[in-house]
C-alpha positions in Angstrom: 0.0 0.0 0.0 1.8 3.3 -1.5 -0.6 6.1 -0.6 -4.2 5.9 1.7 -6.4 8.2 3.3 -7.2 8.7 6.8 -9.5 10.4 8.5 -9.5 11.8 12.5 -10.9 14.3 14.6 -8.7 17.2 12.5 -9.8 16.0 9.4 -8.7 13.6 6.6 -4.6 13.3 5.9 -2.8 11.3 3.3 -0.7 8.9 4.5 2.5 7.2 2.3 3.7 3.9 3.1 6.8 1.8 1.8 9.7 0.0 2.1 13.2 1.0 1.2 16.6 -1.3 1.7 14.7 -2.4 4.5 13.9 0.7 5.7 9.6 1.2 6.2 8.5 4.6 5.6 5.2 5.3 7.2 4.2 8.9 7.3 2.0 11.4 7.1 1.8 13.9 4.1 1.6 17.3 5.2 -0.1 20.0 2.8 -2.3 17.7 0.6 -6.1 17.8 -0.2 -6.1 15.4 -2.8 -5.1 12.3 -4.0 -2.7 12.9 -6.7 -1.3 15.5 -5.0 -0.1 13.0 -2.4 1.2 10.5 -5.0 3.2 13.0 -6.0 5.0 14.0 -2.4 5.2 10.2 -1.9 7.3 9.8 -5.2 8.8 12.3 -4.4 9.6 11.1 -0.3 10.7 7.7 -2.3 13.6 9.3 -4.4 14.7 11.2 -1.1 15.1 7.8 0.8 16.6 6.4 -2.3 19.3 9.1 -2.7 20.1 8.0 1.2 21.1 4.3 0.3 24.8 4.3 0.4 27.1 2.1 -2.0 26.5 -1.2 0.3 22.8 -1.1 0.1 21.7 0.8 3.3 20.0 3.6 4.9 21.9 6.5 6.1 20.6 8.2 9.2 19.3 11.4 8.5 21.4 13.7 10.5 19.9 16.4 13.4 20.8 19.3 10.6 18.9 17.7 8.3 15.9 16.9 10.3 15.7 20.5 11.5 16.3 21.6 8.2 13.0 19.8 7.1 11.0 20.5 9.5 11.5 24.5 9.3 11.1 24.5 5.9 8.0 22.0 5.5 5.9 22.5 8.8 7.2 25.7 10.8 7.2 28.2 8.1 3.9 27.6 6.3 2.0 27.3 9.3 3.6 29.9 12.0 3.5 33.1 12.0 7.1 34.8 11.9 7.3 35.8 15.8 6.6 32.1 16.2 9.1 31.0 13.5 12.3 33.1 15.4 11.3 31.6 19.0 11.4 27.9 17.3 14.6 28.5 15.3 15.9 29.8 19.0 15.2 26.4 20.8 16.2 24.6 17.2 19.4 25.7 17.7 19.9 24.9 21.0 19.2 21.5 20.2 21.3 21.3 17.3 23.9 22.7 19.0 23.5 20.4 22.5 23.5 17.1 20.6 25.4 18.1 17.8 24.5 18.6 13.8 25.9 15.7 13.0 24.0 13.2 14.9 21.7 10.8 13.7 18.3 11.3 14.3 17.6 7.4 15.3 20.2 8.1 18.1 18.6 10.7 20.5 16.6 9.1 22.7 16.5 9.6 27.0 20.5 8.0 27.3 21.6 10.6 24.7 19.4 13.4 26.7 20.8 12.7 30.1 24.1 12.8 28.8 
């Protein structure tokens, strides 16, 4: 199953789903109202995984820098208003900067925090 709709209490979303070296993908598609809209941001979520495999066949953790990266430019801008925006980017950075930019994703969890 590529692409499927779901609906909750704030409404219906578009959800992609697939497997990569391994890897599933299951996420939601933020910014779509209709269904070819979200095949489209699911091909286009499948070449972004692909370009991750490395030479031997696997995944590369997305790094913090990355992540944050994303998420400022999918979900906080479109959706915030820019007083909100400079607060986030403010505590963004203070993340980045206590874990590291570097550092995979996969490997913050509460061992890494109390560190």
């Amino acid at each position: 199953m590529a692409v499927y709709k779901r609906g909750g209490k704030k409404g219906v979303a578009f959800v992609c789903d697939f497997v990569v070296a391994g890897q599933r993908v299951n996420q939601t598609i933020p910014g779509v109202c209709n269904l070819r809209a979200a095949k489209a941001a699911e091909a286009r979520m499948r070449t972004e995984v692909a370009a991750r495999i490395n030479a031997s066949g696997t995944l590369v953790k997305m790094s913090l820098e990355v992540a944050i990266e994303r998420y400022v430019v999918e979900r906080l801008m479109p959706r915030s208003k820019p007083a909100a925006v400079a607060s986030h980017l403010i505590y963004l950075g203070m993340i980045r900067n206590y874990f590291g930019p570097s550092r995979p994703v996969s490997a913050i969890n509460n061992a890494a925090c109390a560190e």
